[in-house]
C-alpha positions, 0 to 999 in steps of 0.5 A: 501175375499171381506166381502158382505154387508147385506140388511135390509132385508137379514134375511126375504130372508133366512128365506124365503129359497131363493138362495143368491148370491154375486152381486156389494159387497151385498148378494143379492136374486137371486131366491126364487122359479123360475125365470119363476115363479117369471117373470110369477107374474110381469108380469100377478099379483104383485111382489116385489124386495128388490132392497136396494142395490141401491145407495141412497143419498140427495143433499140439498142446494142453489147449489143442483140444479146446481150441477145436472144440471152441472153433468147430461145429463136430464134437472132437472130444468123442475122437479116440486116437486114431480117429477122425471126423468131418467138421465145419468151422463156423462164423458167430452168424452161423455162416461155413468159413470151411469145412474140414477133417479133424484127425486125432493123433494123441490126447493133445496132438490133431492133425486137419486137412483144411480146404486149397482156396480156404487156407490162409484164411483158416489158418489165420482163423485159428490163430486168431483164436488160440491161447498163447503159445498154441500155434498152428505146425503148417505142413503144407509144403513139406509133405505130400498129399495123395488119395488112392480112391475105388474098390481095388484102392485097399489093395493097391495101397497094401502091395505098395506099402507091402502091409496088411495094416492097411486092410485093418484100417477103419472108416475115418481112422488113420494109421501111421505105416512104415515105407522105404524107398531107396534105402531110405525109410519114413512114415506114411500116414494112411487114413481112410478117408476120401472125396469120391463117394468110394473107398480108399485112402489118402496118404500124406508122406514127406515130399521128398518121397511123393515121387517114388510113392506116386510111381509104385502105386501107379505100378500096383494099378492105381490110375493118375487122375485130375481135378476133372474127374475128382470134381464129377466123382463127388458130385455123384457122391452128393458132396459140398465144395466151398464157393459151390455148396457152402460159403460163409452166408450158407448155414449147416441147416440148410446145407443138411449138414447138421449131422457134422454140428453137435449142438450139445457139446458146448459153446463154440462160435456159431453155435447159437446162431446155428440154434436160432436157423435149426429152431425157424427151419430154413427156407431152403435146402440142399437136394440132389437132382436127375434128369435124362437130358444130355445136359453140363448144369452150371452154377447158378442155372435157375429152377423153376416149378410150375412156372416159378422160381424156386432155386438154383443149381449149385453145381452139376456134371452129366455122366456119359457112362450112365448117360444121366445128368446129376446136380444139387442145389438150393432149392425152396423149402415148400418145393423141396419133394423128393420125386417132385419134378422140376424143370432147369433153365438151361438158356433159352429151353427148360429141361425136366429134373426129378428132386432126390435126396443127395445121398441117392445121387451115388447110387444113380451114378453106379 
């Protein structure tokens, strides 16, 4: 029996009675009270997430910056310190390995946030592909990691660290706050970055603080939330997970995430491969889908237009709140219409879908 591993917060989750359940080899909060509930706070006030279980390592040195312009699809060079981007690492055949957040610390020091269920892989990737000396600093287990997601996540944030900085913080840029608990002080690092189509920020501290970090933002209004409630939020908000959206066998261009890739950067693994898929066009796409059948699409439900298949759903949630179910999935290029409606194979009956555009989603789930 494989052994999970335990967040630094996995003590606070059970003291809290949440539902724990194995996720990518962690113990992990799939729900403390609803995932409505829990989905309902993001999106109207605050929520928080122990999202520790995330890969988390440094690369510091004269050729940091070449190996993540060698093995990411992004142009780091154009990252100021202070700022991050999002990224894909690519196999030769043009293939998702991962995708990932650069942060940028110094002209020679990164910081990336890699995937749970990609994390040894990743990490031996990059290995695989430094120069000598070069060594990726994993800090996984000796941090933690929480994001403070919803409209009120700002303000929670800057009560709990007592610091304005928090506010000036911009979109996918990072900043390095003061935090003192017990008499003891540490830094926390704030970036405002997330994975729930809201604003907020995820915080990554020394695990030996997780807990008293986690209680004083549950006293400043954020609400604990699970796996639940995270997977629903960013499905509304239109955003890939790996093993669902993208996999190695997916491409960027297909997956409309040809807006991470910068084809004009340089060399870097994948990159001509990519060209070759970008120039042919794909034969698919990724595209959002609506419907007001009460309805959970699954992975690998098929679609179907006018009595054809024509793709498969990747994945899907229905939303009580708005009473509407919202998807994505794989759909073919000559059927890919946005308006265009198309019928989802759910067992035995076929429910009425409308294609939209993935960044429309969001906006049907407000």
């Amino acid at each position: 029996m494989e052994t999970l591993r335990l967040t630094p917060l996995h003590a606070v989750h059970n003291n809290l009675g949440a539902r724990m359940v194995p996720f990518a080899g962690w113990q992990m909060p799939v729900m403390y009270t609803s995932i409505l509930e829990e989905a309902r706070a993001v999106r109207t006030s605050c929520g928080m997430f122990d999202i520790s279980h995330m890969g988390r390592f440094y690369l510091e040195g004269p050729h940091a910056l070449e190996l993540l312009q060698r093995t990411t699809t992004n142009d780091v060079s154009s990252l100021a310190p202070g700022a991050a981007q999002y990224s894909l690492i690519a196999n030769p055949d043009g293939g998702i390995i991962d995708d990932i957040i650069v942060y940028r610390i110094s002209e020679s020091k990164f910081l990336v946030v890699i995937n749970a269920s990609n994390s040894d892989k990743d990490i031996a990737w990059f290995k695989s592909h430094a120069m000598s000396g070069l060594e990726p600093q994993v800090v996984t287990s000796e941090t933690v990691m929480i994001a403070v997601q919803g409209p009120h996540a700002i303000d929670v944030v800057s009560r709990a660290l007592n610091s304005q900085e928090v506010r000036r913080i911009e979109r996918f840029c990072f900043s390095n706050l003061s935090f003192e608990t017990s008499g003891i002080k540490t830094v926390i690092t704030a970036c405002r970055t997330g994975y729930t189509g809201e604003d907020g920020l995820e915080l990554i501290a020394p695990a030996d603080v997780a807990e008293s970090l986690w209680t004083i933002l549950q006293q400043q209004g954020a609400l604990p939330c699970g796996l639940g409630a995270r997977d629903t939020l960013r499905i509304e908000a239109g955003y890939p997970l790996y093993g669902h959206e993208i996999d190695d066998n997916t491409s960027p261009v297909e997956a409309l995430l040809m807006w991470a890739v910068s084809l004009t950067k340089g060399d870097f693994i994948g990159r001509d491969a990519i060209a070759r898929l970008k120039a042919a066009k794909p034969s698919r796409k990724l595209l959002g889908l609506k419907s007001i059948q009460r309805m959970q699409p699954r992975q690998g439900y098929t679609l179907f237009s006018n009595g054809e298949k024509i793709g498969l759903i990747t994945s899907g949630t229905f939303s009580p709140a708005h009473n509407l179910t919202l998807a994505m999935a794989y759909i073919d290029s000559k059927a890919a219409t946005p308006g265009a409606v198309v019928q989802i194979q759910v067992r035995d009956k076929f429910v009425d879908a409308e294609i939209i555009p993935k960044k429309a989603m969001l906006q049907c789930a407000r």
